[in-house]
NUKOL-540800 format. One record per atom (N, C-alpha, C, O): residue in three letters; x, y, z. Coordinates in steps of 0.05 Angstrom, whole numbers, plus 5000, padded with zeros to 4 digits. Example, Ala and Ser with C-alpha at 12.3 -4.5 7.8 and 13.67 -1.06 7.14 Angstrom:
ALA526448865156/ALA524649105156/ALA526449345156/ALA528549345169/SER525749555142/SER527349795143/SER525850015157/SER526850235161/
END
This chain:
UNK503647185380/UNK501147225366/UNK501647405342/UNK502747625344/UNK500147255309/UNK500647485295/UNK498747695286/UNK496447675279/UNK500447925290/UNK497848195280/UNK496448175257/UNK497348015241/UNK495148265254/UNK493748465225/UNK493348685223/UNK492348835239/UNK494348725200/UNK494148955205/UNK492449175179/UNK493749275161/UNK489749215183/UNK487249275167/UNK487749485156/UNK485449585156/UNK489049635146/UNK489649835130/UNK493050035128/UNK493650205145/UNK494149985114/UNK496350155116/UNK496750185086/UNK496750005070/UNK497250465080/UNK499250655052/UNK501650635058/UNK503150815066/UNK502550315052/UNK504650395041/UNK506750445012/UNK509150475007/UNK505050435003/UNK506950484964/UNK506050744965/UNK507050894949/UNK504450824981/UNK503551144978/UNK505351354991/UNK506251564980/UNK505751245024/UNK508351315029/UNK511751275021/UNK513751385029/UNK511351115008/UNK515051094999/UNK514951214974/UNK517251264967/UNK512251294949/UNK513051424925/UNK512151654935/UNK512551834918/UNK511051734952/UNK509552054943/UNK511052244970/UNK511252494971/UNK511852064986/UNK513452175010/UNK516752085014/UNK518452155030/UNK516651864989/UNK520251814978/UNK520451745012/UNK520951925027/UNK519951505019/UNK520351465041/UNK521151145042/UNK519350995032/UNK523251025050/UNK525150745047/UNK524250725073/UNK524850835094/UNK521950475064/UNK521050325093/UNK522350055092/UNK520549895094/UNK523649975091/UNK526349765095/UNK527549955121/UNK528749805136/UNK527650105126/UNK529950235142/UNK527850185169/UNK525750075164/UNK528350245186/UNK527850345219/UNK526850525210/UNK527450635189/UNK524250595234/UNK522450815228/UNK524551085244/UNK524351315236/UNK526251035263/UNK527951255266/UNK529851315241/UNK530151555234/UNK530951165231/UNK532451235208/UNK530751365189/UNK531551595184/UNK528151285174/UNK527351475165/UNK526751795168/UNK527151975152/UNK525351805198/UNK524851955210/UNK528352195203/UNK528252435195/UNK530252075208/UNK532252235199/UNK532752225180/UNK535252195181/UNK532352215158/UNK532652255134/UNK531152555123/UNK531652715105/UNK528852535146/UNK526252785137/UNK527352955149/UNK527053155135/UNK529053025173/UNK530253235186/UNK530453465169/UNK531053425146/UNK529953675178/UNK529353925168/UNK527353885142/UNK527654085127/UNK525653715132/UNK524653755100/UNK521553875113/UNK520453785134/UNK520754075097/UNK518954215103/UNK516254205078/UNK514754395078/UNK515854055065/UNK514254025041/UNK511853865049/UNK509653905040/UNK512353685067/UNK509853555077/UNK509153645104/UNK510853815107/UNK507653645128/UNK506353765141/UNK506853515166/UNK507153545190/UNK506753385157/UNK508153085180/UNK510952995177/UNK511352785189/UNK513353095163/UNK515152965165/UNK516752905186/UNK517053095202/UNK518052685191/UNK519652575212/UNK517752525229/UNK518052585252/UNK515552435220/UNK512952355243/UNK511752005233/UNK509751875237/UNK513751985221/UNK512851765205/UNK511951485228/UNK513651485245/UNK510751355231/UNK509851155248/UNK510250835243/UNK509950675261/UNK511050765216/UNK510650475203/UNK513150365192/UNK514650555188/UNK514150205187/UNK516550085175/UNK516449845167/UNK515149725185/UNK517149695150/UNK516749405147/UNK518649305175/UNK517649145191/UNK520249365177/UNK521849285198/UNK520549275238/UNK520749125258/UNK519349525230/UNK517349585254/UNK515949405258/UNK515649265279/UNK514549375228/UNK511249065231/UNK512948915242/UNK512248855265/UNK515648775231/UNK515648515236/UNK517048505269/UNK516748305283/UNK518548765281/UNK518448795314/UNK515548825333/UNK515248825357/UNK514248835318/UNK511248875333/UNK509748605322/UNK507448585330/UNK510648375302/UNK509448185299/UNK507148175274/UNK505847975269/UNK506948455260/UNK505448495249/UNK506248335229/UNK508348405218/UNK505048115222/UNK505547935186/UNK503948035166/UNK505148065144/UNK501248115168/UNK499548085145/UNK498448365144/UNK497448415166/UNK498248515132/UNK497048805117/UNK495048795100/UNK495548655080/UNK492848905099/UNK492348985079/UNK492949295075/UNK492649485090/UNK494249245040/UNK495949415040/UNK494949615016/UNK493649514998/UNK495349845013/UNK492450014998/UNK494550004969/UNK496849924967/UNK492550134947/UNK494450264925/UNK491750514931/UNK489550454942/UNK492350784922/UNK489951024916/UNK491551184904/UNK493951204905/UNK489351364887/UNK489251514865/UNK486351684859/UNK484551604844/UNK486451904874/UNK483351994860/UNK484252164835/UNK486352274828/UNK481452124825/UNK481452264797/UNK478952534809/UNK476952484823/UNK479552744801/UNK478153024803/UNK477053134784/UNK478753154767/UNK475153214778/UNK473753414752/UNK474653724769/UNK474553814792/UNK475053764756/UNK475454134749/UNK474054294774/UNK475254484784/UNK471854214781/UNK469554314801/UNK470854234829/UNK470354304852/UNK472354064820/UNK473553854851/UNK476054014865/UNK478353994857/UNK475054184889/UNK476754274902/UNK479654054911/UNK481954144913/UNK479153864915/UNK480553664932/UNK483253594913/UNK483353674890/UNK485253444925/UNK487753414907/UNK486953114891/UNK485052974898/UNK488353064874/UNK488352864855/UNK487952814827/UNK486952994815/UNK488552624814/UNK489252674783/UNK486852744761/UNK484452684763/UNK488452894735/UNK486752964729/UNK485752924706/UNK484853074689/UNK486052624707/UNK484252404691/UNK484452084701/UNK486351944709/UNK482452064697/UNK482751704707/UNK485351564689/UNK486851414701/UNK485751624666/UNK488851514662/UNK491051514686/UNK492451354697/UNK490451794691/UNK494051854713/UNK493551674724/UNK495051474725/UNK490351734739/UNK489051464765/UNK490651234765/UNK492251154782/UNK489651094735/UNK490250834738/UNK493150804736/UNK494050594742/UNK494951034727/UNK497750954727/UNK499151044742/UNK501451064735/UNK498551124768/UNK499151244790/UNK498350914814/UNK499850814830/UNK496450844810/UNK496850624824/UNK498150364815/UNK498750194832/UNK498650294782/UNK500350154768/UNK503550184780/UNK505150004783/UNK503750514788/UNK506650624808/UNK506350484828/UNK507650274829/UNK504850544846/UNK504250354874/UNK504849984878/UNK506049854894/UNK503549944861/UNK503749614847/UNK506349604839/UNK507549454855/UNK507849704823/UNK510649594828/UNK511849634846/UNK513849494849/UNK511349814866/UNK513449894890/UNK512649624910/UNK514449534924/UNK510549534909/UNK509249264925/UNK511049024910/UNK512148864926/UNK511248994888/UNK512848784868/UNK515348774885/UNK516048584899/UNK517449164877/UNK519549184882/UNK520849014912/UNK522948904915/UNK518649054930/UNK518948874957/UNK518348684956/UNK519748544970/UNK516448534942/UNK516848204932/UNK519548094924/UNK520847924935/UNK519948264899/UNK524248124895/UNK526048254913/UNK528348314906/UNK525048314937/UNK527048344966/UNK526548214983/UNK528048185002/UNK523948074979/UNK523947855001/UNK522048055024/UNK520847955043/UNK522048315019/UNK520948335048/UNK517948385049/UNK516548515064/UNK517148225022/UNK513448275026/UNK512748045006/UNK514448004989/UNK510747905007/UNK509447744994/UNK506147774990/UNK504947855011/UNK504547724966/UNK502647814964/UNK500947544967/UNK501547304962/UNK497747684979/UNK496647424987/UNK494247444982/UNK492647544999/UNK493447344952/UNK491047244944/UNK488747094944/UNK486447124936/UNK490146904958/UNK487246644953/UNK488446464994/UNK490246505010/UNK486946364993/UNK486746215014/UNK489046115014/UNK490446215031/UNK490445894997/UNK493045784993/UNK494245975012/UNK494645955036/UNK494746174994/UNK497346355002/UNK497046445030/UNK499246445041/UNK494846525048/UNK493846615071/UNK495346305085/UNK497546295094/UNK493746115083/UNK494845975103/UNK497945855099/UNK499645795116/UNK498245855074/UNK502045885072/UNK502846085094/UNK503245985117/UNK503246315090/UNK504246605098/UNK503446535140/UNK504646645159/UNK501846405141/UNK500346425169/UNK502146205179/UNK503246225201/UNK502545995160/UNK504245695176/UNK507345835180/UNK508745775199/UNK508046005162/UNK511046165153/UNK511846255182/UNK513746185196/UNK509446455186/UNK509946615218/UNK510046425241/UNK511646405260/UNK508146315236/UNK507446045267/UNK510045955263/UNK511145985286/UNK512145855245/UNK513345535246/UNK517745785243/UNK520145745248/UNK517045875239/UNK519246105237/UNK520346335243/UNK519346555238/UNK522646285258/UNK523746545284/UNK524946795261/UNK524947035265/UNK525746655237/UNK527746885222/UNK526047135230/UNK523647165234/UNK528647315232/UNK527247575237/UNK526347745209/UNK524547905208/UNK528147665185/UNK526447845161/UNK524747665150/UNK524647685125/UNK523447515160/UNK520847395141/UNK519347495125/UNK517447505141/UNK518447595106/UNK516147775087/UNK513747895110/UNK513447775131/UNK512548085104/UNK509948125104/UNK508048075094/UNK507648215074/UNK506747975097/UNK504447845076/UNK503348115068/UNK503648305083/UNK501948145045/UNK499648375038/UNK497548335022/UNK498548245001/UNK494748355020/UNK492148305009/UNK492448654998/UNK493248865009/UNK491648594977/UNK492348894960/UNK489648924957/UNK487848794947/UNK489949244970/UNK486049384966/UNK486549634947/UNK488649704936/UNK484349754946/UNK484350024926/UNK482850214942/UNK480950104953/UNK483250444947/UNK482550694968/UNK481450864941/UNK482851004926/UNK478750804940/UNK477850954921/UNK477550824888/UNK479550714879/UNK475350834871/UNK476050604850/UNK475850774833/UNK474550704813/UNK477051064833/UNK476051254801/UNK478251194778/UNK478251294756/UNK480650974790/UNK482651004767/UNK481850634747/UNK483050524729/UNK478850544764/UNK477750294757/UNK475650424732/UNK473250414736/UNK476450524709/UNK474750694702/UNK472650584672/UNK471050724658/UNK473450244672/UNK472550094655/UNK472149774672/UNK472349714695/UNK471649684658/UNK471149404674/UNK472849224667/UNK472949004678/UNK474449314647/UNK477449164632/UNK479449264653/UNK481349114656/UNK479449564672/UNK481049604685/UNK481349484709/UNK483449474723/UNK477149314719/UNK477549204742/UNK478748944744/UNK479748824763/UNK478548854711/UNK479448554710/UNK483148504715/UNK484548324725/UNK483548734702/UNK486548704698/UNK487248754730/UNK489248624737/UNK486348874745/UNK487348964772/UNK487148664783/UNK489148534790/UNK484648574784/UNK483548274793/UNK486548114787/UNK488348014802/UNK486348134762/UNK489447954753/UNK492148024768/UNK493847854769/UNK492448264779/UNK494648384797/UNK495348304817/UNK497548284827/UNK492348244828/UNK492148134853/UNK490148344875/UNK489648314899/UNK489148574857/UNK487248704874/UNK484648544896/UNK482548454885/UNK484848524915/UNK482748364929/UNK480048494945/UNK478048374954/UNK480548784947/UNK479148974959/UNK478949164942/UNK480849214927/UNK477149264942/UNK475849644930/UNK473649774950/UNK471249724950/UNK474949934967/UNK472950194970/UNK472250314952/UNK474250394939/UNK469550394939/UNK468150504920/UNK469950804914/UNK471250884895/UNK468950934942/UNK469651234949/UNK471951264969/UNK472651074982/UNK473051474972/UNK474451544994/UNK475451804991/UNK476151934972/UNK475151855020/UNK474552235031/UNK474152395003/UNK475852444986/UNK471252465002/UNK469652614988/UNK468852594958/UNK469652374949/UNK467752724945/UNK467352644921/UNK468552524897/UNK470652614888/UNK467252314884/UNK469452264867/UNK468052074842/UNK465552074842/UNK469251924822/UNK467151864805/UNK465451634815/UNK464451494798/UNK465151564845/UNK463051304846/UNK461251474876/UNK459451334887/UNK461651604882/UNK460851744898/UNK459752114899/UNK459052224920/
END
């Protein structure tokens, strides 16, 4: 049976936590040994390798970036530019696993039931992950030229807001 799997960061965790999810989630996990800068390291839970031992094919898979005004206690950039080019970072790291074979992106119905016949009809063990690319927060969407171009990326989801204030919320 294949999973879904409804939300996972991952371009968020391999650029902002430099974390190589190609590897075994124990191999990463040792790589973090002794690093003390994040507050979870070596607690990591996810791996592309993991999904595809647990069956997981399809993700939707986040890009986020909040943008903060001055007043905004909370972490995040500090203009909708960084925003949007902070998740433009994210978007290639999703690419970067496209020309590895170990993720494919899935836009339109086509591709869904491609990616779905892929899993049903095929034992290989590194098959891609499929991923429906969402946005965790839309403050780096900060024109309607920025939602189009995302659309063109392959953005298929937007949460407005996410955890606490921000420019749509």
């Amino acid at each position: 049976m294949l999973i879904f799997d409804a939300h996972l960061d991952l371009a968020m965790n391999a650029l902002e936590w430099n974390r190589n999810l190609v590897l075994p989630v124990d191999d990463i996990r040792n790589t973090e040994l002794g690093m003390n800068d994040k507050p979870d390291r070596g607690k990591n839970t996810v791996s592309l390798d993991a999904m595809r031992k647990g069956n997981i094919g399809i993700c939707v898979a986040t890009q986020i970036a909040r943008y903060v005004k001055n007043t905004n206690p909370l972490p995040g950039w500090n203009s909708p530019q960084q925003a949007w080019a902070q998740t433009q970072g994210q978007l290639a790291w999703y690419r970067a696993m496209e020309q590895l074979g170990e993720m494919t992106q899935i836009s339109n119905l086509t591709e869904l039931n491609d990616h779905l016949e892929l899993w049903d009809s095929n034992s290989d063990p590194k098959k891609p992950i499929g991923f429906i690319l969402s946005l965790e927060g839309a403050d780096s969407l900060f024109t309607l030229g920025h939602l189009e171009m995302a659309y063109e990326q392959g953005l298929r989801a937007v949460g407005p807001a996410h955890y606490g204030p921000g420019t749509y919320a």
